[in-house]
N, C-alpha and C positions, 0 to 999 in steps of 0.2 A: 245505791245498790242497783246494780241490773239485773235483769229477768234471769239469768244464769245464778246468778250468787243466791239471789233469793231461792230458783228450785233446787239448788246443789247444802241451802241452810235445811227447806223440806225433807228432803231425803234422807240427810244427815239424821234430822231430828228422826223421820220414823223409822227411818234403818235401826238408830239408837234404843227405841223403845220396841218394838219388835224383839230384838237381841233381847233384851231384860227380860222380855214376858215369855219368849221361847227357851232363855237358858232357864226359868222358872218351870216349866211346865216339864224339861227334860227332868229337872232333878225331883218336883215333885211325882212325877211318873214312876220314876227309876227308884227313889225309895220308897217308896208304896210298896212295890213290886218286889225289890227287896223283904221288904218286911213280911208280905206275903211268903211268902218263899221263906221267913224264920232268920234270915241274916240280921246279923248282929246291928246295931247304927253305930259303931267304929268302922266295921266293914264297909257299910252303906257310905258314910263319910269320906272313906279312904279312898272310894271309887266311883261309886254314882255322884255325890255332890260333887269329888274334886275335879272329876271329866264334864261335868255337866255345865260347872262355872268355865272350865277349859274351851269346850266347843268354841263357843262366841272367835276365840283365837287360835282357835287349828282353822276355821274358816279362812279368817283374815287373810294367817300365814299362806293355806293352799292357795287362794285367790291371788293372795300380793304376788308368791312365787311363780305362777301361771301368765302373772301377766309382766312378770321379770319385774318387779318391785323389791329386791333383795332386799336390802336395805329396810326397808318398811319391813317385812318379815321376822329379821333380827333386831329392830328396833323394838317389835313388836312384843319381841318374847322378854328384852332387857328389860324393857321400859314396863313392861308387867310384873314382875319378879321385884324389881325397886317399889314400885308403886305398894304392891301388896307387904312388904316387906315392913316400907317406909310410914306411909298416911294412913296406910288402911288399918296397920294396929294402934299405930300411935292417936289413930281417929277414933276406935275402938275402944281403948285404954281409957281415953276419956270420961265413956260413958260408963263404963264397971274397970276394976282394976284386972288385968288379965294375969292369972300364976303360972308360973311358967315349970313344969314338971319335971324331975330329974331325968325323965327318958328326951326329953324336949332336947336336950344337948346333943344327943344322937341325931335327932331331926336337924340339927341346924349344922351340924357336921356335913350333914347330907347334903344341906343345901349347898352348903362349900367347895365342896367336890366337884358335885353338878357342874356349877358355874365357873368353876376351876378345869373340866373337862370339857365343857363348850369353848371358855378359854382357848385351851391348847387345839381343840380341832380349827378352830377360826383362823389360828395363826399362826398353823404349822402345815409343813409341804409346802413346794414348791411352785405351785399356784394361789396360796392361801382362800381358798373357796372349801364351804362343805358343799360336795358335791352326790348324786344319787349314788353309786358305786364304791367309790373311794370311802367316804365317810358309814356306810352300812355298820361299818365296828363300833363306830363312834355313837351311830342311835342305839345298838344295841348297849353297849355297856352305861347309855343313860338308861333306858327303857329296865335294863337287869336292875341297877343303881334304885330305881323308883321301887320295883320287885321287892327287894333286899329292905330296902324304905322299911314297906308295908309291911310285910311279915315280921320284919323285927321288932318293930312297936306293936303289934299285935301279940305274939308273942309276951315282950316284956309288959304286958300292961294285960294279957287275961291267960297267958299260958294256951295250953293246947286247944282248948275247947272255946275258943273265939269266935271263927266263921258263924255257926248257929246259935238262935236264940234258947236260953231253956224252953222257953214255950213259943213253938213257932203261931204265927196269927194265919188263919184258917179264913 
C-alpha cells in the first residue's frame, strides 16, 4: 500500500463514522424537538428521521454534482433505494419478522412511481440529462409525490388529528 491509499483508507474510515454519529445527533435532535413541540412519532418519523438518515446523501449528491461526478450522484440515489429496499429489510427481517400493513401497499405504489418518474425524467428529451431548469417539474411532482406519501398514511393510519400528540411534552 502507499502513503496515498493508506490516508485516502483514513478518511474514508472517519468521514464514515463521522456521517454515522452526525446523522445520529440530527435525528436524535430533531425528535426531541419534535416531541417537544407535542408532534406525533408517525410525524417525527415521516420527516425528522426520514431526512435525518437522508442528509448523509443529499451531501454526497450536492458535492458529487459540484464537482460534476453525475454519475456518482445517480448511482448514489439508485444504489441507496436498492440497498434499503433489498439487505436492509431482508437484514432486518431476520432479526424480528417485519408485517407488512394493509396501507403499506400504498407506500410501495409510491415507491414505484417515484422510480418509475426518475425513470422517465432520466431518459426523456432530447439531451437525456436532468438538468437545473428543465427538469424543476420533475423535482416538484417527486417532492408533491413524497407530500401526497405523507399525509395519506397519516391520514389512513390516525384520521384528522395525527400531527399533535394528545398530550404534548412540556
Amino acid at each position: 500500500m502507499t502513503g496515498v491509499t493508506i490516508i485516502d483508507l483514513v478518511l474514508l474510515t472517519c468521514g464514515f463514522a463521522l456521517l454515522i454519529k452526525g446523522a445520529g445527533w440530527l435525528v436524535s435532535g430533531g425528535s426531541a424537538l419534535g416531541k417537544r413541540l407535542g408532534i406525533s412519532d408517525l410525524v417525527i418519523g415521516l420527516t425528522v428521521v426520514a431526512f435525518g438518515t437522508s442528509m448523509p446523501e443529499l451531501f454526497v449528491n450536492v458535492l458529487a454534482s459540484l464537482r460534476g461526478s453525475t454519475e456518482l450522484a445517480i448511482g448514489n440515489v439508485l444504489g441507496s433505494n436498492i440497498c434499503n429496499i433489498l439487505p436492509i429489510l431482508g437484514i432486518s427481517a431476520v432479526f424480528r419478522p417485519l408485517p407488512i400493513a394493509k396501507y403499506s401497499n400504498i407506500d410501495i405504489g409510491v415507491v414505484v412511481i417515484a422510480t418509475m418518474l426518475l425513470f422517465v425524467s432520466m431518459f426523456t428529451g432530447k439531451r437525456k440529462i436532468i438538468d437545473r431548469w428543465a427538469r424543476m417539474a420533475d423535482a416538484g411532482r417527486l417532492l408533491s409525490l413524497y407530500c401526497l406519501s405523507c399525509s395519506s398514511r397519516l391520514r389512513r393510519q390516525y384520521g384528522c388529528r395525527c400531527v399533535l400528540r394528545q398530550h404534548p411534552i412540556h
